[in-house]
N, C-alpha and C positions, 0 to 999 in steps of 0.2 A: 304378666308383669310380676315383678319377682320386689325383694325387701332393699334389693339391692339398689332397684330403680326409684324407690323413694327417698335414698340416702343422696342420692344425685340431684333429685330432683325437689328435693325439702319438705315432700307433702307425705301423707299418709294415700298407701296403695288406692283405698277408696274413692282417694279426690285425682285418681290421675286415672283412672278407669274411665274410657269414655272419651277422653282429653284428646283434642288434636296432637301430635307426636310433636306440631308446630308452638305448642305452650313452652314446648319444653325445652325447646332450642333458640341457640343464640339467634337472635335478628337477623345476621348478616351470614348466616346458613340458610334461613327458610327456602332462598330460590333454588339451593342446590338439593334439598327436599324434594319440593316443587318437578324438580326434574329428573328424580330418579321415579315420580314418579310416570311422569312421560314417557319414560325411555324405559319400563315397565309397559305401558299402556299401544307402544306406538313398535314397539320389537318385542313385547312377550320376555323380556327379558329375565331370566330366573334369579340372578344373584350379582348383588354390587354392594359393594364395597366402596369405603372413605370416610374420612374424619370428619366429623358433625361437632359441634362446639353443644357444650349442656349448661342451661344456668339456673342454679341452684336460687330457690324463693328467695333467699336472702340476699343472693350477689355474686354469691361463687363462680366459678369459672372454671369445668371441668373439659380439657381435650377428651375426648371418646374417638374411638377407631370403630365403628359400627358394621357391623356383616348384616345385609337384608336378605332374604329370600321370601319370595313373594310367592303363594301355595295356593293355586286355582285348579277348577275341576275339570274334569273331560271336555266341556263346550268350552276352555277357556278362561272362563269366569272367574275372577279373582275370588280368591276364600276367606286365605287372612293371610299377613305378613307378621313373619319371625325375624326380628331383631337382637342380636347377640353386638353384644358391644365389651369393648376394654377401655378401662381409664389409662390413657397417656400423657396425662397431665403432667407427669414428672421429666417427662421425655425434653418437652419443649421448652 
């Protein structure tokens, strides 16, 4: 997690280490969370892409374009997942 992701997300890095990714996203994204990571878990899938909604502590309302890549070992095993995201908040 980087300084960038606290601007987004209104906290100090410390308090979002640890954090479900689901803290931090709109309500009415979690299912689509939810199902990249299934379709991670059910096809091994390495990299997906989509726009995720981010809500900032206070209220904000940021569009994010998010790139995942999900990075597991020889047996499979997930390791950790890389999140690169862009604000397109101005887009919309």
């Amino acid at each position: 997690m980087n300084q960038a992701a606290s601007t987004y997300f209104g906290a100090e890095l410390a308090a979002c280490v640890g954090q479900p990714v689901t803290a931090f996203v709109h309500p009415d994204d979690h299912e689509k969370v939810q199902q990249w990571l299934s379709e991670w878990s059910m096809n091994q899938q390495r990299y997906l892409s989509d726009e995720i909604r981010v809500v900032h502590r206070h209220g904000a309302l940021f569009h994010m374009l998010w790139k995942v890549t999900f990075h597991q070992d020889d047996t499979g095993r997930l390791q950790s997942i890389t999140v690169v995201t862009c604000d397109i908040t101005e887009m919309k």
